[in-house]
KEDRENZA-123794 format. One record per atom (N, C-alpha, C): residue number from 1; atom name; x, y, z. Coordinates in Angstrom, 3 decimals. Example, Ala and Ser with C-alpha at 12.3 -4.5 7.8 and 13.67 -1.06 7.14 Angstrom:
BEGIN
<r k="1" a="N" xx="13.190" yy="-5.690" zz="7.800"/>
<r k="1" a="CA" xx="12.300" yy="-4.500" zz="7.800"/>
<r k="1" a="C" xx="13.200" yy="-3.300" zz="7.800"/>
<r k="2" a="N" xx="12.850" yy="-2.250" zz="7.080"/>
<r k="2" a="CA" xx="13.670" yy="-1.060" zz="7.140"/>
<r k="2" a="C" xx="12.900" yy="0.030" zz="7.870"/>
//
This chain:
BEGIN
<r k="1" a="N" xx="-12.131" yy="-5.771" zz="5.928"/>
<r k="1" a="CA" xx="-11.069" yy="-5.307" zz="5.051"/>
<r k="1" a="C" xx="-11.254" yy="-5.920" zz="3.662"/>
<r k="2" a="N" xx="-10.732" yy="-4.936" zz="2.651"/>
<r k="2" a="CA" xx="-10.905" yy="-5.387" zz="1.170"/>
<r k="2" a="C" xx="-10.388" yy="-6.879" zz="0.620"/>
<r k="3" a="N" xx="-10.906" yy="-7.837" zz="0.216"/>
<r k="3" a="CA" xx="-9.801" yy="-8.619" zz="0.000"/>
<r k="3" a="C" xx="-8.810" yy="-8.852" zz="-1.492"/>
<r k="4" a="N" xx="-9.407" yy="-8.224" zz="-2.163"/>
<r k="4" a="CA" xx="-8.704" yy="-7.498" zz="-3.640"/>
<r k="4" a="C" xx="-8.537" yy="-5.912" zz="-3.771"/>
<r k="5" a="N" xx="-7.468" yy="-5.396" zz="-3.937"/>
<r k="5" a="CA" xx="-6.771" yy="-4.817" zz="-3.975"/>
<r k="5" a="C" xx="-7.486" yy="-3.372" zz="-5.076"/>
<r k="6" a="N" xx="-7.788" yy="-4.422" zz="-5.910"/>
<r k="6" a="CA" xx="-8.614" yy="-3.513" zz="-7.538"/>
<r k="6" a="C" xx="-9.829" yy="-3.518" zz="-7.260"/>
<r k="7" a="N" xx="-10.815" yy="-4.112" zz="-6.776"/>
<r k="7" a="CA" xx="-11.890" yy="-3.858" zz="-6.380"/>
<r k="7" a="C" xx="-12.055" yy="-2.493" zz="-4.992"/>
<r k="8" a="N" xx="-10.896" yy="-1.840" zz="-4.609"/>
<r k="8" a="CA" xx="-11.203" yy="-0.917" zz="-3.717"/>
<r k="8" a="C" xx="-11.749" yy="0.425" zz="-4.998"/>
<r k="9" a="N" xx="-10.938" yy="0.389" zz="-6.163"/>
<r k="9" a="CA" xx="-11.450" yy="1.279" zz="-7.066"/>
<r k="9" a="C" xx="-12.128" yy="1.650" zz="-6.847"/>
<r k="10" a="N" xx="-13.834" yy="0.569" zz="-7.105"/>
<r k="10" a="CA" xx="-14.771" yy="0.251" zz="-7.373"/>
<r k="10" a="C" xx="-15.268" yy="0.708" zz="-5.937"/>
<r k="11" a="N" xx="-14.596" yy="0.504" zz="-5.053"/>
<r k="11" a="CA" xx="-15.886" yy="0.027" zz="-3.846"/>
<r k="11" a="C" xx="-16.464" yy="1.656" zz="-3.516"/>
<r k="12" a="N" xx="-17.450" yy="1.707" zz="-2.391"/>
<r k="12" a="CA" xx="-18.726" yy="2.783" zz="-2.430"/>
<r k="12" a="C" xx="-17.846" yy="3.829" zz="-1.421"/>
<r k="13" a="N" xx="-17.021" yy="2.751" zz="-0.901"/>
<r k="13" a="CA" xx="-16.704" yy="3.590" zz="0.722"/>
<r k="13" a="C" xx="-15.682" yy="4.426" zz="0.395"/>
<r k="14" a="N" xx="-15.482" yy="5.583" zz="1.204"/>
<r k="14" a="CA" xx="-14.531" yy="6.913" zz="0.892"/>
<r k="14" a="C" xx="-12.877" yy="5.920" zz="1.163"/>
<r k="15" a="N" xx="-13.329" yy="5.155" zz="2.158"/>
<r k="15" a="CA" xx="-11.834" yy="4.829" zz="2.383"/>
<r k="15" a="C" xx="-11.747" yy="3.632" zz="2.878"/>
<r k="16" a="N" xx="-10.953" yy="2.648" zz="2.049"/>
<r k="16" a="CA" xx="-11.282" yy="1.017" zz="1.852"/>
<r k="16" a="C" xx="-9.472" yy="0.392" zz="2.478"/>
<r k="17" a="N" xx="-9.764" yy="-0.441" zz="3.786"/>
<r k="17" a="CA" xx="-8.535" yy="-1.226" zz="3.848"/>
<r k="17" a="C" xx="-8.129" yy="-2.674" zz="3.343"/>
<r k="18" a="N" xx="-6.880" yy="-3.093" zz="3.598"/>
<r k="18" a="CA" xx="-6.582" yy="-4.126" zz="2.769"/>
<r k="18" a="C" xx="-5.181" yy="-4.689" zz="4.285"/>
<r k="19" a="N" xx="-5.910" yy="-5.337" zz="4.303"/>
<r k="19" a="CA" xx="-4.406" yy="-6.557" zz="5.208"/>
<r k="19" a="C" xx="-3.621" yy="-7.742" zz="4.099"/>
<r k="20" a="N" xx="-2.584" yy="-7.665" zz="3.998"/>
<r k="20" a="CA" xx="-1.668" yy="-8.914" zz="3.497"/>
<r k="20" a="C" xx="-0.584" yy="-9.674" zz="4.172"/>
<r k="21" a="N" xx="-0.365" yy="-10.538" zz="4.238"/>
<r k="21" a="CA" xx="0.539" yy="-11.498" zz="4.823"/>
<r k="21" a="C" xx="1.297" yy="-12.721" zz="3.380"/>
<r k="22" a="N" xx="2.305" yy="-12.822" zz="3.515"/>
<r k="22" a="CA" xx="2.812" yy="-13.546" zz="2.620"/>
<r k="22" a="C" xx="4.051" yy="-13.841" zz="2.869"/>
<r k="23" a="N" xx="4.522" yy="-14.931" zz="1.552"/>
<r k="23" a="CA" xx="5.748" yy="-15.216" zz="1.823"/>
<r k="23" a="C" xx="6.556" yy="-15.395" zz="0.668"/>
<r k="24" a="N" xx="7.819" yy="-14.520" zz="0.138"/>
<r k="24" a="CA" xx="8.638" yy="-13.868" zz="-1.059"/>
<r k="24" a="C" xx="9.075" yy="-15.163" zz="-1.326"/>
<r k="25" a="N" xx="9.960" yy="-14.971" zz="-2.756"/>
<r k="25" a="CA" xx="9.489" yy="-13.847" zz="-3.192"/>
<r k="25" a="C" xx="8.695" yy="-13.419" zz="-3.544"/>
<r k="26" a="N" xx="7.842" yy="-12.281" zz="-4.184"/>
<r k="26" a="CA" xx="7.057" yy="-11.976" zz="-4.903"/>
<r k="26" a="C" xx="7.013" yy="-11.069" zz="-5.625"/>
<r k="27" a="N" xx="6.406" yy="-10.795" zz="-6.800"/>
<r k="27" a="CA" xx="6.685" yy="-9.518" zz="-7.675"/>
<r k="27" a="C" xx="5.394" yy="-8.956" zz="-8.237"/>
<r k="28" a="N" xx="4.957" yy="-7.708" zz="-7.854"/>
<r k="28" a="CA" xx="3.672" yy="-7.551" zz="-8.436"/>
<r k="28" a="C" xx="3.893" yy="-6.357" zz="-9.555"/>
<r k="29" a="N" xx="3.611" yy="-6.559" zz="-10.836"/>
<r k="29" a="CA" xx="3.809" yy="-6.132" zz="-11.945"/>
<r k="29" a="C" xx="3.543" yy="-4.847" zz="-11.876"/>
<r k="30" a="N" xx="3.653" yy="-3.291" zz="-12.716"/>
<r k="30" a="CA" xx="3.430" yy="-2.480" zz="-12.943"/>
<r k="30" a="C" xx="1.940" yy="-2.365" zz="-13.008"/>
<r k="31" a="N" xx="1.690" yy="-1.995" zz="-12.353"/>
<r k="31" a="CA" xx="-0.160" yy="-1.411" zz="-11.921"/>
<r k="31" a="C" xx="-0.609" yy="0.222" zz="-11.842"/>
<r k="32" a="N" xx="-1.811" yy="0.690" zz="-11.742"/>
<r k="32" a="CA" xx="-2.033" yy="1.687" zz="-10.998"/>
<r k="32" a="C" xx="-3.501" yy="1.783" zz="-10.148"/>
<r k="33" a="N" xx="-3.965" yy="2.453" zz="-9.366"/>
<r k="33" a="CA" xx="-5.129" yy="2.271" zz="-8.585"/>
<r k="33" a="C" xx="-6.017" yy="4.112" zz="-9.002"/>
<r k="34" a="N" xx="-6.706" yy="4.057" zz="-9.349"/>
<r k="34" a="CA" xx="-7.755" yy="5.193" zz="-9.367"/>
<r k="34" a="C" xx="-7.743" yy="5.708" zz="-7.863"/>
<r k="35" a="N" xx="-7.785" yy="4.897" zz="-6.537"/>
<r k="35" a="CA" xx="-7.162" yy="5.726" zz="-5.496"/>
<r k="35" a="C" xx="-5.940" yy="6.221" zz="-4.922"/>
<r k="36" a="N" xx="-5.823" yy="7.085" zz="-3.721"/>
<r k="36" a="CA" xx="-4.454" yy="7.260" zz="-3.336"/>
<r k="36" a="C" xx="-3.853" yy="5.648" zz="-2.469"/>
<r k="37" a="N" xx="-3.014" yy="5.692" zz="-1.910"/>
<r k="37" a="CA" xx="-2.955" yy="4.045" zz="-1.499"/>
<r k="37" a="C" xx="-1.764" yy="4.243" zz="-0.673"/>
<r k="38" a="N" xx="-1.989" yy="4.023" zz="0.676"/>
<r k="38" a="CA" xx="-0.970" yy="4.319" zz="1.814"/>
<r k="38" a="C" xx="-1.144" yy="2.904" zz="2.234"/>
<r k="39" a="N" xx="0.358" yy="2.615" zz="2.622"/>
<r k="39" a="CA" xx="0.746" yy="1.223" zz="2.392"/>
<r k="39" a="C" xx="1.607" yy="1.225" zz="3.683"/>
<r k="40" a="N" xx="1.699" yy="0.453" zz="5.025"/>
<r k="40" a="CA" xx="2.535" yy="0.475" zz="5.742"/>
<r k="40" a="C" xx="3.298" yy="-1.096" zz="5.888"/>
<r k="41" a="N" xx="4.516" yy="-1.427" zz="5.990"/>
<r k="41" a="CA" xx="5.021" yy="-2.033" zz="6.208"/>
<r k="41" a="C" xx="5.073" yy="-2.586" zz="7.721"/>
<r k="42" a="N" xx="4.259" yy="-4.042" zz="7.636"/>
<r k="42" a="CA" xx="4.326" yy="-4.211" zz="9.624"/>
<r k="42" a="C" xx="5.908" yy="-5.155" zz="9.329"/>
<r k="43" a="N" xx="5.970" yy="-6.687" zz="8.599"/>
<r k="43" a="CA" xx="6.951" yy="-6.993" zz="8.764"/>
<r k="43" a="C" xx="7.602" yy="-7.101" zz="7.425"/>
<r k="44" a="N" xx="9.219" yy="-7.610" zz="7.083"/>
<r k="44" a="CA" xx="9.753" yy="-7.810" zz="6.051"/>
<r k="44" a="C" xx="9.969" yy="-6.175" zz="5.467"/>
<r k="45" a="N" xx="9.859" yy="-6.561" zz="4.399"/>
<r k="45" a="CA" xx="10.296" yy="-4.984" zz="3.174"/>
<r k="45" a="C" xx="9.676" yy="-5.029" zz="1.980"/>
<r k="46" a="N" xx="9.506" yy="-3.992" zz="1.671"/>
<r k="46" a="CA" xx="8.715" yy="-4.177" zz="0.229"/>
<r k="46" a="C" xx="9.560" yy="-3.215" zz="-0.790"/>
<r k="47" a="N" xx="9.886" yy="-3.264" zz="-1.680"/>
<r k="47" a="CA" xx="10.843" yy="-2.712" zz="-2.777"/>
<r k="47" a="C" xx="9.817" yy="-2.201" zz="-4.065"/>
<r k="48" a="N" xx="9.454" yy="-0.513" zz="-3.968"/>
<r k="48" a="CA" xx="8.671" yy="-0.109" zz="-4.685"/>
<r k="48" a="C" xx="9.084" yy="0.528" zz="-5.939"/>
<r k="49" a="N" xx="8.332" yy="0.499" zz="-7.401"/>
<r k="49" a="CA" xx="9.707" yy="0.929" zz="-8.016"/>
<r k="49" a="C" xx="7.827" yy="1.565" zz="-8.976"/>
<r k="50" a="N" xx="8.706" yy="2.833" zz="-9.355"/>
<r k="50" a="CA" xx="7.633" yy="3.978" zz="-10.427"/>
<r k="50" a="C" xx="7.920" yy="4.724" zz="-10.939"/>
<r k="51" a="N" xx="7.262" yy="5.380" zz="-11.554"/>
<r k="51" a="CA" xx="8.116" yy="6.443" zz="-12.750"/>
<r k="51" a="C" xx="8.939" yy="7.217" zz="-11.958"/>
<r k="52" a="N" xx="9.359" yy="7.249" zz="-10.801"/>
<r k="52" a="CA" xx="10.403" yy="8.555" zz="-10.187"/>
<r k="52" a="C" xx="11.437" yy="7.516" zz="-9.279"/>
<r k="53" a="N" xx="11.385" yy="6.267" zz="-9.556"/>
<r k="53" a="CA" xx="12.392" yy="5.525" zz="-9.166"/>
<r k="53" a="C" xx="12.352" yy="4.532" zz="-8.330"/>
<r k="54" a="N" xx="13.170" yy="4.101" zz="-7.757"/>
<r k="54" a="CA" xx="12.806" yy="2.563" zz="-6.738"/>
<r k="54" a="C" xx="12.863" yy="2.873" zz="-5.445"/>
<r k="55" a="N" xx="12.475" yy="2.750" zz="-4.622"/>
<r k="55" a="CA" xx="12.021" yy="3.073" zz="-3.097"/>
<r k="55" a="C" xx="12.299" yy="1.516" zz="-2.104"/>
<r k="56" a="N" xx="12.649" yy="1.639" zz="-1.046"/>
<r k="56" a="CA" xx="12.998" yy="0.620" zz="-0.337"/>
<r k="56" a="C" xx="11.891" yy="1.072" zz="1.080"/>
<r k="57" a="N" xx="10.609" yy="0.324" zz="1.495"/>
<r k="57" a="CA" xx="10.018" yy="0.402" zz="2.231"/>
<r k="57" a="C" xx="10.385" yy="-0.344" zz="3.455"/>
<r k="58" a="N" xx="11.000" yy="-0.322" zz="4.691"/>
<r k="58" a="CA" xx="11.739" yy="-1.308" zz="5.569"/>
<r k="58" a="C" xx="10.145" yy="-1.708" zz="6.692"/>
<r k="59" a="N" xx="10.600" yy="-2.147" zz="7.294"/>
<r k="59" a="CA" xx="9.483" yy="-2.669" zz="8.003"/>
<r k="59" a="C" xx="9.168" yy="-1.415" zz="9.064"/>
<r k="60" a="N" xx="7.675" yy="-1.177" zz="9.460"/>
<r k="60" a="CA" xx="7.513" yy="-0.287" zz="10.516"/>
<r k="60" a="C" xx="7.568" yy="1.131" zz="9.910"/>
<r k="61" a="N" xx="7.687" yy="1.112" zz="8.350"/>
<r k="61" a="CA" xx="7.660" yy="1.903" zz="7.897"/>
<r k="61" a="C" xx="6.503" yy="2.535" zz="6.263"/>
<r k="62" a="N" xx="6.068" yy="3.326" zz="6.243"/>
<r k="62" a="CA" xx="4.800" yy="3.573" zz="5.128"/>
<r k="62" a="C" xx="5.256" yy="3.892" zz="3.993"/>
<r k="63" a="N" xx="4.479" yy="4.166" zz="3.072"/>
<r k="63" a="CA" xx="4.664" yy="5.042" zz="1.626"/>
<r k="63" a="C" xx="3.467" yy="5.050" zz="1.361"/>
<r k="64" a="N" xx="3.073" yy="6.421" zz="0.488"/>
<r k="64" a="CA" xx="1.933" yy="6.890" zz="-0.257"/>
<r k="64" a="C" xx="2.133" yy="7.238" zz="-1.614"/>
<r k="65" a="N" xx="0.975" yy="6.617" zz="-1.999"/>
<r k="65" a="CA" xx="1.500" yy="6.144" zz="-3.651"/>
<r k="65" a="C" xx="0.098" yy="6.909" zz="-3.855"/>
<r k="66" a="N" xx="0.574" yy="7.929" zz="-4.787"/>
<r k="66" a="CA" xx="-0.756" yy="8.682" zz="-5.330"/>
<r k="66" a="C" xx="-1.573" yy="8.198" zz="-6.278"/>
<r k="67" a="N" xx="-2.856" yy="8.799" zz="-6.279"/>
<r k="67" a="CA" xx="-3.852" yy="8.211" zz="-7.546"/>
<r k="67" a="C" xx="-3.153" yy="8.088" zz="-8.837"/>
<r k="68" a="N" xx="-3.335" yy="7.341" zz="-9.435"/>
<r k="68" a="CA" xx="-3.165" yy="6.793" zz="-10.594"/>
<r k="68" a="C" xx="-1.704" yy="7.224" zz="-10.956"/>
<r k="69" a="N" xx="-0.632" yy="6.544" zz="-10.026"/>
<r k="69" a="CA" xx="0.276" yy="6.707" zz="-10.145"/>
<r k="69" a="C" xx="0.863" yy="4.904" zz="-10.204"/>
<r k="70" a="N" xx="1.522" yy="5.063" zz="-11.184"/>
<r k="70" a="CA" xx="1.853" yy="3.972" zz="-11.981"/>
<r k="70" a="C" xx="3.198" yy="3.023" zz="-11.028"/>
<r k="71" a="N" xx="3.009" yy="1.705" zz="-10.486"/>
<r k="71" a="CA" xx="3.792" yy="1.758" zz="-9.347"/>
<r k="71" a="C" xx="4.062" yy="0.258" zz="-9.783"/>
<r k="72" a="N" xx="4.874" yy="-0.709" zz="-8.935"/>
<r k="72" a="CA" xx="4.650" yy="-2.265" zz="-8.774"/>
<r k="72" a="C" xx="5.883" yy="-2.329" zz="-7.369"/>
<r k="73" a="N" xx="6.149" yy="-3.722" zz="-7.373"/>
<r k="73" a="CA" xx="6.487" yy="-4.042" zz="-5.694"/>
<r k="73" a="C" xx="7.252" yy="-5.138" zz="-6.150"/>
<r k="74" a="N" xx="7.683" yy="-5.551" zz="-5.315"/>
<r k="74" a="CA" xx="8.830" yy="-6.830" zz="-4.864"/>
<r k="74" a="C" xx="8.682" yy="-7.200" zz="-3.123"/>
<r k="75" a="N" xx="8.602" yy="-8.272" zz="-2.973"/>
<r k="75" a="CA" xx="8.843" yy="-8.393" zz="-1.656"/>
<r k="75" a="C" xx="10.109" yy="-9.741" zz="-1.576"/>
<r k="76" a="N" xx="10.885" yy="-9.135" zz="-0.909"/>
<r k="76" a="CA" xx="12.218" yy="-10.369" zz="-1.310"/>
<r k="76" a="C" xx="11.836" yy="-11.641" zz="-0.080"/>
<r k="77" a="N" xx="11.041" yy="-11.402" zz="0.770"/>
<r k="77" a="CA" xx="10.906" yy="-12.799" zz="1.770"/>
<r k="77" a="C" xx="9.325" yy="-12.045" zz="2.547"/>
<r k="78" a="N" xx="9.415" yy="-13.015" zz="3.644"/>
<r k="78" a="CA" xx="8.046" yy="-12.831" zz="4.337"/>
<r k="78" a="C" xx="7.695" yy="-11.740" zz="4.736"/>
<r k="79" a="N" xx="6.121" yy="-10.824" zz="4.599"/>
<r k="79" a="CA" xx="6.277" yy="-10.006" zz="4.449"/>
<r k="79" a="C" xx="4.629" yy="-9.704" zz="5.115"/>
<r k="80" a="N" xx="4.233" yy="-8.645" zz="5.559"/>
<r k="80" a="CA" xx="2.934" yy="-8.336" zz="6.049"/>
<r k="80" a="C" xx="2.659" yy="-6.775" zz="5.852"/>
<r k="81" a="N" xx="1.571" yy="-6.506" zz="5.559"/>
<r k="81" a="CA" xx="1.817" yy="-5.188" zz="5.030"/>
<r k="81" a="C" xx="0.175" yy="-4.816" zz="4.926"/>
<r k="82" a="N" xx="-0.013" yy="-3.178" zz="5.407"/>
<r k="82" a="CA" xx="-1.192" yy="-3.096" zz="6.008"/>
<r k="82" a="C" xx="-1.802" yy="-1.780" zz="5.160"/>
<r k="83" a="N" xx="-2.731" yy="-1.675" zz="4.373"/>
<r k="83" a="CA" xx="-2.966" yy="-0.805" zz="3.744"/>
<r k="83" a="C" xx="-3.956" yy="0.340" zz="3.448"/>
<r k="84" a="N" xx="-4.711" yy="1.404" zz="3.198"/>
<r k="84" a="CA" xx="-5.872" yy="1.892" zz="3.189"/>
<r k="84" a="C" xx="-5.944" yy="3.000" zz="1.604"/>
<r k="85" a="N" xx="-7.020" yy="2.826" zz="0.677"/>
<r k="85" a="CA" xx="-6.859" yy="3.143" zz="-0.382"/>
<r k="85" a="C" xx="-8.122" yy="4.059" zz="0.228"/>
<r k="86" a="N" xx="-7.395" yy="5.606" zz="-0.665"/>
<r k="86" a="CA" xx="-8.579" yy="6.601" zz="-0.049"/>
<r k="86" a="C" xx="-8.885" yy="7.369" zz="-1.424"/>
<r k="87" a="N" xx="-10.127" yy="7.757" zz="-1.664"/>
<r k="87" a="CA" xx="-10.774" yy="8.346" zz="-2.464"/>
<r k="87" a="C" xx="-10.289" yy="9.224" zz="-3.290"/>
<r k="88" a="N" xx="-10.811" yy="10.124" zz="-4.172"/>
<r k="88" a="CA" xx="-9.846" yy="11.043" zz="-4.354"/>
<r k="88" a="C" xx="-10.006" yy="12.033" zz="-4.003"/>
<r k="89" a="N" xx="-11.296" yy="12.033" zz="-2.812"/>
<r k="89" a="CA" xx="-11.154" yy="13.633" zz="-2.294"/>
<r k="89" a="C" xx="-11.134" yy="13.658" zz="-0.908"/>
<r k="90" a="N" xx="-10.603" yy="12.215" zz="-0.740"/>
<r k="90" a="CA" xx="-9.405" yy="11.894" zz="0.649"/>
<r k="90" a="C" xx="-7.982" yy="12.033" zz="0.423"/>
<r k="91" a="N" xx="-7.363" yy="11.829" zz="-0.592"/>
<r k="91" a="CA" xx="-6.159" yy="11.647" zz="-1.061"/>
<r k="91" a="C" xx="-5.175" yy="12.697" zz="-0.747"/>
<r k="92" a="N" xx="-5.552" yy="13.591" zz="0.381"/>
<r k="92" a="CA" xx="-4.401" yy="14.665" zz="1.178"/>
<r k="92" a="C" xx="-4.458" yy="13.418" zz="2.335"/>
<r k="93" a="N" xx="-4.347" yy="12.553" zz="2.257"/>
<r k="93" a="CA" xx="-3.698" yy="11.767" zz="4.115"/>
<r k="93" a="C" xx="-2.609" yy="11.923" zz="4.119"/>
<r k="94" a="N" xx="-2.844" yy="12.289" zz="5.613"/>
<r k="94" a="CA" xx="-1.098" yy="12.683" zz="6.027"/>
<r k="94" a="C" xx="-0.168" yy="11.143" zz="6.226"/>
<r k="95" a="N" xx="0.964" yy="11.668" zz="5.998"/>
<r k="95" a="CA" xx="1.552" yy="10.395" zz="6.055"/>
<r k="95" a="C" xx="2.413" yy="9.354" zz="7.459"/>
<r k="96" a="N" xx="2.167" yy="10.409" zz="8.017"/>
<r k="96" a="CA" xx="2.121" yy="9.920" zz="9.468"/>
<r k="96" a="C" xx="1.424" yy="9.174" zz="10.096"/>
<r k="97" a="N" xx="0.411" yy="8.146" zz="9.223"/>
<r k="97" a="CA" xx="-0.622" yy="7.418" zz="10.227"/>
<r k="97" a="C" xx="-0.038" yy="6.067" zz="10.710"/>
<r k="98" a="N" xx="1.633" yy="5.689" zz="10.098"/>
<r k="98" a="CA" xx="2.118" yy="4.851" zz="10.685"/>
<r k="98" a="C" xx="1.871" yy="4.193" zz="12.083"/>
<r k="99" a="N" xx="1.851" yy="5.277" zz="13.472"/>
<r k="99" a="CA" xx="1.746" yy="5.168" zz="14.392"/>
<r k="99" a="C" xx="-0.028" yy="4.367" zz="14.361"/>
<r k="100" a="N" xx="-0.989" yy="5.298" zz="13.492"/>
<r k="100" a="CA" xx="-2.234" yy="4.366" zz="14.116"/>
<r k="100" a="C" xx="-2.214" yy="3.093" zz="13.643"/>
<r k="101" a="N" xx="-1.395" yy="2.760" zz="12.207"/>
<r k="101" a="CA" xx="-1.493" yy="1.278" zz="11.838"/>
<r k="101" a="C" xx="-0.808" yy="0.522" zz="13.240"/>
<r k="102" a="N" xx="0.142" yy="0.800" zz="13.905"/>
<r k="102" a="CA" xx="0.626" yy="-0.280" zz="14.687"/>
<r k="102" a="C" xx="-0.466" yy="-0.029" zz="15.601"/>
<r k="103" a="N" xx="-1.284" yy="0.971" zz="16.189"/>
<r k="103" a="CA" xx="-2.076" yy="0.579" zz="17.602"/>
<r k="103" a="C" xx="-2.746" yy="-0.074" zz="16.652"/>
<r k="104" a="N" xx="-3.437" yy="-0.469" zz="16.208"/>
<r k="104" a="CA" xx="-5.209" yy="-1.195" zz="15.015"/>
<r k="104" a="C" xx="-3.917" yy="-2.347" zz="15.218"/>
<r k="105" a="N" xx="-3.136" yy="-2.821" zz="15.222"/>
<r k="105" a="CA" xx="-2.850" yy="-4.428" zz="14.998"/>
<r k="105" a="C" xx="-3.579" yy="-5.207" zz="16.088"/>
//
């Protein structure tokens, strides 16, 4: 799995993951990724906020944040969160892959 986030940009592979574990608060500034970026929530919450408004991600639960779509995060306490940044001519994933992130734990 990726261990920077911005280097999936870059990387060769159609479709690059990312595991995080941490502990809030935390605030990650207004960003965007050249890929699409499906993000599932295993524990805690993540509080997503972008040009179309603020989003509350609860645990056990995903969001897909499109290419170069301008985004940042909050996590108010401990938090784990499981991710896969896909190309851009992957970037139709359905958003239902919730279910395979929990079997892959």
């Amino acid at each position: 799995m990726q261990k920077n986030p911005d280097a999936a940009d870059v990387a060769r592979n159609m479709i690059v993951g990312i595991a995080r574990n941490g502990v809030g608060p935390r605030q990650i500034p207004m960003h965007s990724h050249k890929r699409g970026q499906l993000v599932f929530t295993e524990r805690g919450s993540i509080t997503f906020q972008s040009q179309d408004g603020i989003f509350v991600v609860p645990s056990n639960r995903a969001v897909w944040v499109p290419p170069n779509c301008k985004h940042g995060a909050f996590f108010p306490r401990q938090f784990a969160f499981r991710g896969i940044f896909s190309h851009l001519s992957c970037a139709a994933i359905c958003p239902s892959v919730a279910a395979w992130f929990r079997s892959i734990r």
